[in-house]
C-alpha positions in Angstrom: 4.4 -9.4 1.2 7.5 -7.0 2.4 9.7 -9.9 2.7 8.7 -11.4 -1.0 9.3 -8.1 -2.4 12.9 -7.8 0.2 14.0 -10.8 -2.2 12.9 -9.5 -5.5 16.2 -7.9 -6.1 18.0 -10.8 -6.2 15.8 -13.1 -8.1 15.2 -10.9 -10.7 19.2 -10.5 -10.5 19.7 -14.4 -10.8 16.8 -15.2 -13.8 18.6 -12.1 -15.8 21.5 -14.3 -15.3 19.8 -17.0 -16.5 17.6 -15.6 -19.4 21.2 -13.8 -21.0 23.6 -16.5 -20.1 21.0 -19.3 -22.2 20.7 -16.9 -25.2 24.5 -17.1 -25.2 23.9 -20.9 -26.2 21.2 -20.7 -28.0 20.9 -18.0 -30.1 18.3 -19.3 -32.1 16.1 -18.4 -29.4 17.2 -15.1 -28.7 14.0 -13.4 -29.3 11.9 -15.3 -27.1 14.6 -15.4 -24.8 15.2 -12.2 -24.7 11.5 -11.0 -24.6 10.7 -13.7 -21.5 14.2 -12.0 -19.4 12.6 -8.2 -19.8 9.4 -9.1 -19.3 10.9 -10.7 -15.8 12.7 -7.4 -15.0 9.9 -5.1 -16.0 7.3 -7.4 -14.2 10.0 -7.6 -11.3 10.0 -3.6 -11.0 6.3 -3.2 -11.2 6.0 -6.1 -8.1 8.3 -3.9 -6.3 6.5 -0.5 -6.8 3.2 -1.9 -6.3 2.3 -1.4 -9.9 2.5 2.0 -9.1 0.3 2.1 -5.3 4.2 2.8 -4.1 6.5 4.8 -7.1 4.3 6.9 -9.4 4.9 6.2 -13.1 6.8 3.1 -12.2 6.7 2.3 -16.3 9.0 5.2 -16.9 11.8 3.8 -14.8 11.4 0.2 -16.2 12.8 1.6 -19.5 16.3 1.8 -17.6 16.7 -1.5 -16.8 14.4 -2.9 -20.1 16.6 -1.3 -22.4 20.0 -1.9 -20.9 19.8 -5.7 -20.6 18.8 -5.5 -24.5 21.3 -3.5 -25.1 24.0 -6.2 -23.1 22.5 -9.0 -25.6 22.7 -6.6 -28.9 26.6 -6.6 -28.0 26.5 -10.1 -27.1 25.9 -10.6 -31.0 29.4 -9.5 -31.8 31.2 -11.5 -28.8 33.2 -15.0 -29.6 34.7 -15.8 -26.2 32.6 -17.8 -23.9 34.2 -16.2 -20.6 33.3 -12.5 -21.9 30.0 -13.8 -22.4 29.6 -15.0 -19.2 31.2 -11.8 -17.6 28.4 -9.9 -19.8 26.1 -11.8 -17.8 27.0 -11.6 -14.7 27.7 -7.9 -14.9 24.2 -6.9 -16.1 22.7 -9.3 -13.3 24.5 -7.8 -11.2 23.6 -4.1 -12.1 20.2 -5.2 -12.5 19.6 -6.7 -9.1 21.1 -3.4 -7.8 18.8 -0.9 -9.3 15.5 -2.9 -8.2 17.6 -3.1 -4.2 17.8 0.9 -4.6 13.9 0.9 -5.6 13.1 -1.2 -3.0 15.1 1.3 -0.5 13.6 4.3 -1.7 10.5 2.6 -1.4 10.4 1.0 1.8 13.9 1.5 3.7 14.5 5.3 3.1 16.3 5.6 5.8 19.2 3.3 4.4 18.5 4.7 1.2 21.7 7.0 -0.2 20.6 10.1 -1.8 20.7 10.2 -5.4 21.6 6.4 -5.8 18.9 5.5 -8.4 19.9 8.6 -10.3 23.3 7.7 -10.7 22.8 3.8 -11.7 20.4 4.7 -13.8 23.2 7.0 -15.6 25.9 4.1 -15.2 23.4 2.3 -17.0 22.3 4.4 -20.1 26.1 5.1 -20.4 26.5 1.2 -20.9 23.7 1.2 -22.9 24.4 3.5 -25.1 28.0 1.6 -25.6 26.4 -1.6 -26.3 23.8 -0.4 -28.7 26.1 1.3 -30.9 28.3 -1.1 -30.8 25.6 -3.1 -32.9 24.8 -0.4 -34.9 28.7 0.6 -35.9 28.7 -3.5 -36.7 25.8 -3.6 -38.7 26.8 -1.1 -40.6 30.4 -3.0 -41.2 29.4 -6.3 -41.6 25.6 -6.3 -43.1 26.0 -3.1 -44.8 22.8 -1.2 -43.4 22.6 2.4 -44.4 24.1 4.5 -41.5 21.0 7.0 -41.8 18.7 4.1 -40.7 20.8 3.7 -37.9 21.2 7.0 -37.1 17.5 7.1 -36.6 17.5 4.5 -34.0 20.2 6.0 -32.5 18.5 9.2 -32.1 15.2 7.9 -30.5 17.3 6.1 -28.5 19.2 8.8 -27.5 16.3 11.3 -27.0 14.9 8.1 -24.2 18.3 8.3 -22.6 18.7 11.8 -22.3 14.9 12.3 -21.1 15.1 9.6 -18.8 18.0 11.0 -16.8 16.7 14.3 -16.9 13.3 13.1 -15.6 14.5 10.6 -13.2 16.4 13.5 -11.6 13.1 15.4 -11.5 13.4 17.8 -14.3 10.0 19.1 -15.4 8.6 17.4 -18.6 8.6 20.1 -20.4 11.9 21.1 -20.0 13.7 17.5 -20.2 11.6 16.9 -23.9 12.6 20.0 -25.7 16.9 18.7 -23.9 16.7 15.5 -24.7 15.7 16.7 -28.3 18.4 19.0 -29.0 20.9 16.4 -27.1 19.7 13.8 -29.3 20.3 16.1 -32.6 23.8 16.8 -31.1 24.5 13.2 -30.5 23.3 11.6 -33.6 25.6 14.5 -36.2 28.6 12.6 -33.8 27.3 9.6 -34.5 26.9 9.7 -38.1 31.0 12.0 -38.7 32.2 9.1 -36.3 31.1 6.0 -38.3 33.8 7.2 -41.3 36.5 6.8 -38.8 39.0 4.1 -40.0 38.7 2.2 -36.1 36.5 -0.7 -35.2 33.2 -0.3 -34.3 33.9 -0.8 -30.5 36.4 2.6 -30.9 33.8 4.7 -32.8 31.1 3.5 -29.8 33.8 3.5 -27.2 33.8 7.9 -28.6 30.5 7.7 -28.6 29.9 6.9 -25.0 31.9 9.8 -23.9 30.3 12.0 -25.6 26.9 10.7 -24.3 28.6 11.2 -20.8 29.8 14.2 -21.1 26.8 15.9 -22.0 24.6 14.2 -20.0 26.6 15.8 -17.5 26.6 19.3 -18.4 23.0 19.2 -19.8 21.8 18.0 -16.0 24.3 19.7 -14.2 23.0 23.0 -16.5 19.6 22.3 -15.4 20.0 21.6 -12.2 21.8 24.8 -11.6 25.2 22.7 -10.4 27.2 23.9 -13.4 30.2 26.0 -12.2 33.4 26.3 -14.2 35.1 24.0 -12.1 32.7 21.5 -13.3 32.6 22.4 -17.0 36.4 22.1 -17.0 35.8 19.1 -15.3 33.4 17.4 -18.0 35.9 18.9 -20.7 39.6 18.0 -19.8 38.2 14.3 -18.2 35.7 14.1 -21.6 38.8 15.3 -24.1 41.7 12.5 -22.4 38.9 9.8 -22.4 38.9 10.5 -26.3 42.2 10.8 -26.6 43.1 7.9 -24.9 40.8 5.9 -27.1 42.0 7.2 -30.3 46.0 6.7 -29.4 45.3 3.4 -28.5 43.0 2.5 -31.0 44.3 -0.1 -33.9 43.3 2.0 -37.0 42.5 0.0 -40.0 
């Protein structure tokens, strides 16, 4: 059984591959698609943790890796080139199969394990997220016309997940990472509604966005986990503010 579960990593990796790279070509699909890929990675993850014998509340974690390969085929949507596509691919295979290898070290190789791995993918990964999704959202709101205020309550449940699940997944108590990811969500969805009258394309406005979500992911859990020195706050602000700027002087502004 440990060496089926050694491989899982990369055959989850490989069918994520597969399941995003054919809803590139068939689109028509994309539900089903879509629905059979996550289902792979969630059932994947739950393998690996034993369904929960081996890594307590194994169904909280899943919603990393569930939501960021939707989030990779909700920008897929407003992608034309087929090499991007295929890079799209590959990357979130590739990010995929290495969040289930660091579960499966934690789990059963600690010793090869580096500490605070998961934590930090799992950040990489609701960064990414959190670019992809409102990417869609920003191009909804261009091309279909959906009112921004129903988007903006997608965006903040989405988020309120994002900013609990990094809090919790870098063992923050309940408690505490519910009434955070709250308030950081509230914070996050007033940007998200000033920055969608900016006169940039939507992958600008989720391009600010994402730095934002970074860089107060980063003070919120650096706050709570008592790491938060001025070096660091400067740190977040200086590296936060030239991200922005660079985005903005660089942006094509319509």
């Amino acid at each position: 059984m440990i060496l089926l579960k050694r491989t899982l990593p990369v055959l989850i990796g490989l069918l994520t591959f597969v399941g995003i790279f054919l809803i590139s070509w068939w689109q028509a699909h994309i539900w089903i698609l879509l629905a059979l890929t996550v289902l792979v990675v969630v059932l994947g993850l739950g393998m690996l943790s034993g369904w929960g014998a081996d890594l307590e509340r194994w169904g909280v974690i899943a919603i990393t890796p569930a939501l960021f390969v939707s989030a990779a085929v909700a920008f897929m949507l407003f992608v034309q080139d087929t090499w991007l596509l295929v890079v799209i691919a590959t990357t979130t295979a590739i990010f995929i199969a290495l969040f289930l290898e660091h579960v499966f070290r934690f789990i059963f190789a600690p010793g090869l394990y580096q500490p605070y791995a998961l934590e930090h993918t799992s950040i990489v990964l609701h960064i990414a997220s959190v670019y992809f999704f409102t990417t869609m959202f920003y191009g909804l709101n261009m091309f279909l016309h959906v009112p921004i205020w129903i988007l903006a309550l997608i965006f903040f449940v989405l988020a309120m997940a994002y900013v609990y699940e990094t809090l919790w997944v870098s063992k923050i108590p309940a408690a505490t990472a519910v009434t955070v990811s709250l308030l950081g969500a509230w914070l996050l969805v007033q940007l998200f509604v000033a920055v969608s009258f900016l006169p940039t394309s939507f992958f600008v406005d989720a391009a600010l966005i994402s730095v934002a979500f970074y860089v107060l992911l980063g003070v919120l859990r650096a706050r709570l986990l008592q790491r938060l020195s001025e070096l660091a706050m400067r740190r977040y602000a200086y590296g936060g503010g030239a991200l922005a700027a660079l985005i903005l002087f660089t942006a094509k502004w319509i």
